[in-house]
C-alpha positions in Angstrom: 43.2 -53.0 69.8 43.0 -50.1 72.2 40.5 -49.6 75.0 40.2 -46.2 76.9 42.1 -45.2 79.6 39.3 -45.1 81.8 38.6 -48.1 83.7 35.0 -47.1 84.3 33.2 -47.4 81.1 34.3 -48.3 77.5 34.7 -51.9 77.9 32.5 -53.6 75.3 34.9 -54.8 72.0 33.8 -52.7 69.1 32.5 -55.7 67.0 34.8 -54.3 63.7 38.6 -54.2 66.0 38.0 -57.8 66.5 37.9 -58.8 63.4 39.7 -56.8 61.8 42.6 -57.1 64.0 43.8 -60.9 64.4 45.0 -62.3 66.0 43.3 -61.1 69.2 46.2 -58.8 71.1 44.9 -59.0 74.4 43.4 -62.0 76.7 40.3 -62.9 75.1 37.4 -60.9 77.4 34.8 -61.9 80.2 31.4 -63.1 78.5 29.0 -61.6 80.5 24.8 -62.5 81.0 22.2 -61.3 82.0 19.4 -63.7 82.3 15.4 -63.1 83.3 12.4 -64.6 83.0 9.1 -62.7 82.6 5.6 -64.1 82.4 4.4 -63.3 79.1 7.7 -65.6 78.0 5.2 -67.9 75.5 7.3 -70.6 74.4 9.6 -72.9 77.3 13.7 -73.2 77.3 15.3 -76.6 77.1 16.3 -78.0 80.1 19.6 -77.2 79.2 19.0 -73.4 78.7 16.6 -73.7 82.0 20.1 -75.0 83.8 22.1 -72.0 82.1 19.8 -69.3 83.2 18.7 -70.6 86.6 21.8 -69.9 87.9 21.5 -65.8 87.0 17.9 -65.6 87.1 18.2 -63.4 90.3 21.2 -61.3 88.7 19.8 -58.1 88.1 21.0 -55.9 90.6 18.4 -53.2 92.5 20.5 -50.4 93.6 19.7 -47.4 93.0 20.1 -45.5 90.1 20.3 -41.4 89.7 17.8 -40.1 87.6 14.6 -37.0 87.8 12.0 -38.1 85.7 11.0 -41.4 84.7 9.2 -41.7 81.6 5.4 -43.1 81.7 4.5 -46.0 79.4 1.2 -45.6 77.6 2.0 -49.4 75.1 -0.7 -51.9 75.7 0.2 -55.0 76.6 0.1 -57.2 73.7 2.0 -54.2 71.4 5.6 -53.5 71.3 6.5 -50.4 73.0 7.5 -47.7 71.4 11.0 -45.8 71.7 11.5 -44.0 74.8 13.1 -40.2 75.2 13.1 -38.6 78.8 15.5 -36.3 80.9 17.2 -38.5 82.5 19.3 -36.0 85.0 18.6 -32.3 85.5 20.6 -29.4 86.5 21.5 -26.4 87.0 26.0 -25.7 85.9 27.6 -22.6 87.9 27.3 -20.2 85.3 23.5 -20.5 85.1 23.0 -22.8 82.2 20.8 -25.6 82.5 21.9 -28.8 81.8 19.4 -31.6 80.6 21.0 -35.4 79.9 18.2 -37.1 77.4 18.2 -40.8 77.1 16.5 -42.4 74.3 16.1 -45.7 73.1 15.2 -44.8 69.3 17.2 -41.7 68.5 19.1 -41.5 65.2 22.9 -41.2 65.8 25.3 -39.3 63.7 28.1 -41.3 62.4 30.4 -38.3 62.8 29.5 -37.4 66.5 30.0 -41.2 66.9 33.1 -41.3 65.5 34.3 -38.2 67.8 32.7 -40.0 71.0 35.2 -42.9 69.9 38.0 -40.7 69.9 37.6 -39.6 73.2 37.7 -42.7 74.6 40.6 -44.0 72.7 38.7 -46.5 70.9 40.5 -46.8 67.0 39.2 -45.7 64.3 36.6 -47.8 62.3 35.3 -47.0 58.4 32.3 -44.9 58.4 30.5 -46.7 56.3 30.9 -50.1 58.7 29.9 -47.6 61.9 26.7 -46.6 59.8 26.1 -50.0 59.0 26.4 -51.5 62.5 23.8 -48.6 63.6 21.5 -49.5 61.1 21.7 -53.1 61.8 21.0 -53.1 65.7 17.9 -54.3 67.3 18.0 -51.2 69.3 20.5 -48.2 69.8 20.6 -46.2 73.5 21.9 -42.6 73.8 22.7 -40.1 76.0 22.3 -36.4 74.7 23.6 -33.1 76.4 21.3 -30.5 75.8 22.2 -26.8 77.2 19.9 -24.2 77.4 20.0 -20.6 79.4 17.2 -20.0 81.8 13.8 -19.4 80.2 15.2 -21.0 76.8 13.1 -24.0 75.5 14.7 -27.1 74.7 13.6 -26.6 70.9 15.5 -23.5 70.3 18.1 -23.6 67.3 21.2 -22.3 69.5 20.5 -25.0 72.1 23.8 -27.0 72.2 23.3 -30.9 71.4 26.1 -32.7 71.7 26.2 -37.1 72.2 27.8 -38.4 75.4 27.2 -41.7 75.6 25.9 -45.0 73.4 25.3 -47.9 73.7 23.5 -50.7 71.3 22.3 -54.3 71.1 22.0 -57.1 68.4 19.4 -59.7 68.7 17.1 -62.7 67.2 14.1 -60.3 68.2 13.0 -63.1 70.1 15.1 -64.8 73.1 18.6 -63.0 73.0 20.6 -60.2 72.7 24.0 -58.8 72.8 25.4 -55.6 74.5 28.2 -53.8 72.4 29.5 -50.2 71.9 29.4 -48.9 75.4 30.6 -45.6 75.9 30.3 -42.5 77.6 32.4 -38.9 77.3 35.4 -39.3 79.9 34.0 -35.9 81.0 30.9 -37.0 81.9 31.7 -40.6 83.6 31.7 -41.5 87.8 28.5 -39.1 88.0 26.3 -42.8 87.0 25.4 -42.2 83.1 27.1 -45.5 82.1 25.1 -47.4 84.9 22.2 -45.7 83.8 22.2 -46.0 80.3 22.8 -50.2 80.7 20.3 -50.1 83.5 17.5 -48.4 80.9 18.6 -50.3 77.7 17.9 -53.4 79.9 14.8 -52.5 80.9 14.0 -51.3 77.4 14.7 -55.2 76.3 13.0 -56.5 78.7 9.7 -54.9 77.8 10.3 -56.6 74.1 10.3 -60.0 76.5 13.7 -60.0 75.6 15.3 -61.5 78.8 18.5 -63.1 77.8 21.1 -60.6 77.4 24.9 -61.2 77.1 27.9 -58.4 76.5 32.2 -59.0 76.5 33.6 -57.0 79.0 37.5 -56.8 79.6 39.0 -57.3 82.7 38.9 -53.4 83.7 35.3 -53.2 84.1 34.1 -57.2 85.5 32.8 -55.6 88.6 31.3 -52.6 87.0 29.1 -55.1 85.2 29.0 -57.6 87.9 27.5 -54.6 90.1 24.6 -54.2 87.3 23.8 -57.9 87.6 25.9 -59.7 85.2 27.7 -62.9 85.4 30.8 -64.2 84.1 30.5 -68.0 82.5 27.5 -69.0 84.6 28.0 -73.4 85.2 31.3 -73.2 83.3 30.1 -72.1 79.9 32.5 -70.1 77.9 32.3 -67.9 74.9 34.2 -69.1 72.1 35.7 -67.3 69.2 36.6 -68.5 65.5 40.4 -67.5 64.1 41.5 -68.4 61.1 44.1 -71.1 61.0 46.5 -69.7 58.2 
């Protein structure tokens, strides 16, 4: 299996090379989580789970984050939210186009701009059909859109260019937990903060779903860049295991 050749971003284990591809090639990766507790929690964790989570419960990480317009959340209390799509970073390229970067927590993805995205990054190739299915199958999917326009355009215009420059998605019990996979980000648009920002808001879109225990697999590349965003590797010595046939 083949991660990119950035160190930066790219570090989750698409879910299909693993098992696909045994044995594992490569030292088996960091388990990574991310653990909060919020106070409309309604039902208690075991004293074990309590012990696990204690010791990340102050993980997430504060710094700061680049971004122009934070979206305003009009969900009542007791309802789930809704998907979120704001401009995340604005500006202005030197020959006059504007640039708009879109995050969105509910946006539908093309399996063939996907499958390009992976390219870029190095990632191998999967089936279509299993990359549709995995979308499908997430609790939630996170995007990042390039949208160009000239000066005066509006965003809705036909010629606009659209293109997707990063994803990332989660798997959960739509209760307690949930798992980070698929990050990526265009190698042309990474160390300007879109990676940190798209965990940073897919976290925070969780969260609001009082979803507080969240885990991803990292490889060694990109510990800190995760450890920076408030993860933890094997917090009181528990490990993440994984099944291999024995034949």
């Amino acid at each position: 299996m083949q991660t990119s050749s950035s160190p930066a971003l790219c570090a989750i284990v698409p879910v299909d090379c693993v098992s696909n591809h045994l044995p594992y090639p490569y030292p088996y990766p960091s388990t990574f989580s991310f653990g909060l507790s919020t106070g409309s929690r309604k039902l208690k964790l075991s004293r074990l789970q309590a012990g696990f989570w204690e010791s990340i419960r102050s993980g997430q990480n504060n710094s700061n984050s680049t971004q122009v317009i934070e979206p305003t959340s009009s969900s009542q209390e007791d309802e789930e939210p809704l998907p979120e799509e704001f401009v995340l970073v604005e500006k202005t390229l030197p020959d006059g186009t504007i640039e708009q970067i879109i995050f969105s927590s509910g946006a539908e993805v093309d399996v063939y701009d996907l499958q390009a995205l992976c390219d870029k990054v190095g990632w191998p190739r999967r089936p279509l059909s299993k990359l549709a299915a995995a979308l499908r199958n997430s609790y939630m999917v996170a995007t990042l859109h390039s949208i160009k326009k000239s000066a005066g355009e509006e965003l809705t215009e036909p010629n606009n260019e659209k293109k997707l420059i990063g994803m990332a998605r989660a798997t959960s019990d739509h209760a307690f937990n949930a798992t980070i996979w698929d990050v990526l980000v265009d190698p042309s648009y990474q160390g300007q903060g879109l990676g940190k920002a798209l965990i940073e808001k897919l976290i925070s879109a969780l969260l609001q779903r009082d979803i507080g225990n969240i885990s991803l697999f990292a490889d060694s590349k990109v510990v800190e860049f995760y450890r920076n965003l408030g993860f933890e590797a094997d917090p009181e010595g528990i490990k993440g295991m994984f099944w291999y046939p024995r034949f």
